[in-house]
C-alpha positions in Angstrom: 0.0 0.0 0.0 1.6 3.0 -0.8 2.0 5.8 1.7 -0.1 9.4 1.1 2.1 12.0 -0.3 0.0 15.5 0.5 -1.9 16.6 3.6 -4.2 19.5 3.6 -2.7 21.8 6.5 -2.7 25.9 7.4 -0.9 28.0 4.4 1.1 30.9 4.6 -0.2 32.2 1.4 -4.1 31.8 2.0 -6.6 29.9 4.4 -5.4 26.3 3.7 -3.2 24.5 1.3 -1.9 21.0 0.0 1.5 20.2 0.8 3.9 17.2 0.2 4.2 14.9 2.9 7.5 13.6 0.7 9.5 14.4 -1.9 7.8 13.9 -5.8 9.3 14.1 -9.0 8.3 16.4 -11.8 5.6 15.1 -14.1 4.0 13.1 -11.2 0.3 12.9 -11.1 -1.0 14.2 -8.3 -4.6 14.5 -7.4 -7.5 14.7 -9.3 -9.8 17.5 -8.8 -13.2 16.9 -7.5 -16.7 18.0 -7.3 -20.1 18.1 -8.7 -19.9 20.0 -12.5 -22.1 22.5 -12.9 -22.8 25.6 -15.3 -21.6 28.4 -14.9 -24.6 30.7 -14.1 -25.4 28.2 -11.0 -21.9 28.9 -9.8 -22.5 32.4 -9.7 -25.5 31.5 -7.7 -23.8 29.1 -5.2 -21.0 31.9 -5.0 -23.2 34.8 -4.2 -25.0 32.5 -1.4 -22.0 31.1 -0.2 -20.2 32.1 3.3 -16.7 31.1 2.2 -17.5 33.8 -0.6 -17.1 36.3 1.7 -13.4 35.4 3.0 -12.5 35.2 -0.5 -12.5 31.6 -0.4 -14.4 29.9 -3.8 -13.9 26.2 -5.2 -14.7 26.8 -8.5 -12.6 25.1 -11.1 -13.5 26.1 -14.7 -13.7 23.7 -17.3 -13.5 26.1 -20.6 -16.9 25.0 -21.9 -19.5 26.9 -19.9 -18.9 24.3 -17.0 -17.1 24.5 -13.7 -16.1 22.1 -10.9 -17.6 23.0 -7.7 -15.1 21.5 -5.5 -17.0 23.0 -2.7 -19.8 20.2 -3.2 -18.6 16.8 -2.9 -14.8 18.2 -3.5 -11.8 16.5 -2.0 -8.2 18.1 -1.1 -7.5 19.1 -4.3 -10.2 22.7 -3.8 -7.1 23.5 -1.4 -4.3 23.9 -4.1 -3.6 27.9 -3.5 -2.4 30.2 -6.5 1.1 30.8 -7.4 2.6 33.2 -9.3 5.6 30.4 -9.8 3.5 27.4 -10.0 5.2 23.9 -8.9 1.8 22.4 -10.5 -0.1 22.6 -13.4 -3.6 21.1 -14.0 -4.4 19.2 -17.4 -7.3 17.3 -18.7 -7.2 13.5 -18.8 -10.4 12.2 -20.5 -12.7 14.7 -19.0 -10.8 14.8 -15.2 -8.8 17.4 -14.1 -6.0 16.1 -12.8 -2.8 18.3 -11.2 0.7 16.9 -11.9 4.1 18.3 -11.1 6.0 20.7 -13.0 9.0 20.6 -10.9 10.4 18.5 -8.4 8.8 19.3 -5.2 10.3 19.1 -2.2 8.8 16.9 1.1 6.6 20.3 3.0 6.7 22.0 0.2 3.3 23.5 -0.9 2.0 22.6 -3.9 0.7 25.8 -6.0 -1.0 26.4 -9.6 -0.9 29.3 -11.7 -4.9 30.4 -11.2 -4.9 32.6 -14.5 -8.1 33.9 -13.7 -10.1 35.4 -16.4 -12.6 38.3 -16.1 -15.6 38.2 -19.1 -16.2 41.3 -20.8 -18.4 43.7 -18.9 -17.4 42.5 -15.4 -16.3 45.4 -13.0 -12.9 47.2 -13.1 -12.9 47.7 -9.7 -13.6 43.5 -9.2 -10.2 43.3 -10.7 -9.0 44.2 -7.0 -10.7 41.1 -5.2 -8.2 39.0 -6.7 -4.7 39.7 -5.1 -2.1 37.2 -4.5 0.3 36.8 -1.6 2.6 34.1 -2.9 5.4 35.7 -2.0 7.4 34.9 -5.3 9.8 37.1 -6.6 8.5 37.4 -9.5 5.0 37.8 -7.8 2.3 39.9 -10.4 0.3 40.6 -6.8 -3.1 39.2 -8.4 -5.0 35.8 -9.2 -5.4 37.3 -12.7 -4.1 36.3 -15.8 -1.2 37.9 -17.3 
């Protein structure tokens, strides 16, 4: 039986986060990521009900075709990947699952991070722009969730 390799614990960066309880090599699949799929105008429902909402905290994993993962409802550790600005992680699509893998070698407590590259649609609020900064820490931090 192999022995777990990420624990959810407290993150520097935000709230919670997923972290290697051992070293893994780049390339490695990680965890799939998990949660009822919805469309996107019920997510924007469940966020605007939604206490974690408020904290900033959402679960929402977009799939590109009008359809997210809410990994808030029937999610697993995976909702607790945290945005990077110098991701260690990267998420792909395997047969319809979202699965994370490593980009780099990642080191045993080391916290595993994605590049969010978060998208705003036309007609959405400047001033929403703002609800989206990022604390990575990086040096090469851009200071939000948003795409480049």
């Amino acid at each position: 039986m192999p022995s777990r390799r990420l624990a959810v614990r407290r993150s520097a960066i935000h709230g919670r986060g997923v972290f290697a309880l051992r070293d893994i090599a780049a390339g490695t699949r990680l965890i799939e990521y998990r949660g009822e799929v919805i469309a996107w105008d019920v997510a924007h429902d469940r966020y605007n009900t939604r206490s974690d909402a408020a904290n900033g905290t959402t679960y929402f994993f977009d799939l590109g075709d009008g359809q997210v993962i809410d990994g808030g409802a029937g999610g697993n550790s995976a909702r607790f990947v945290n945005h990077g600005c110098r991701p260690n992680c990267e998420a792909l699509d395997e047969d319809g699952h979202i699965w994370f893998f490593a980009l780099t070698d990642i080191a045993e407590g080391d916290e595993l991070l994605i590049d969010y590259s978060l998208e705003f649609d036309e007609g959405d609020a400047e001033d929403e722009h703002d609800d989206y900064p990022c604390s990575c820490g990086a040096p090469e931090c851009r200071r939000t969730m948003l795409a480049a």
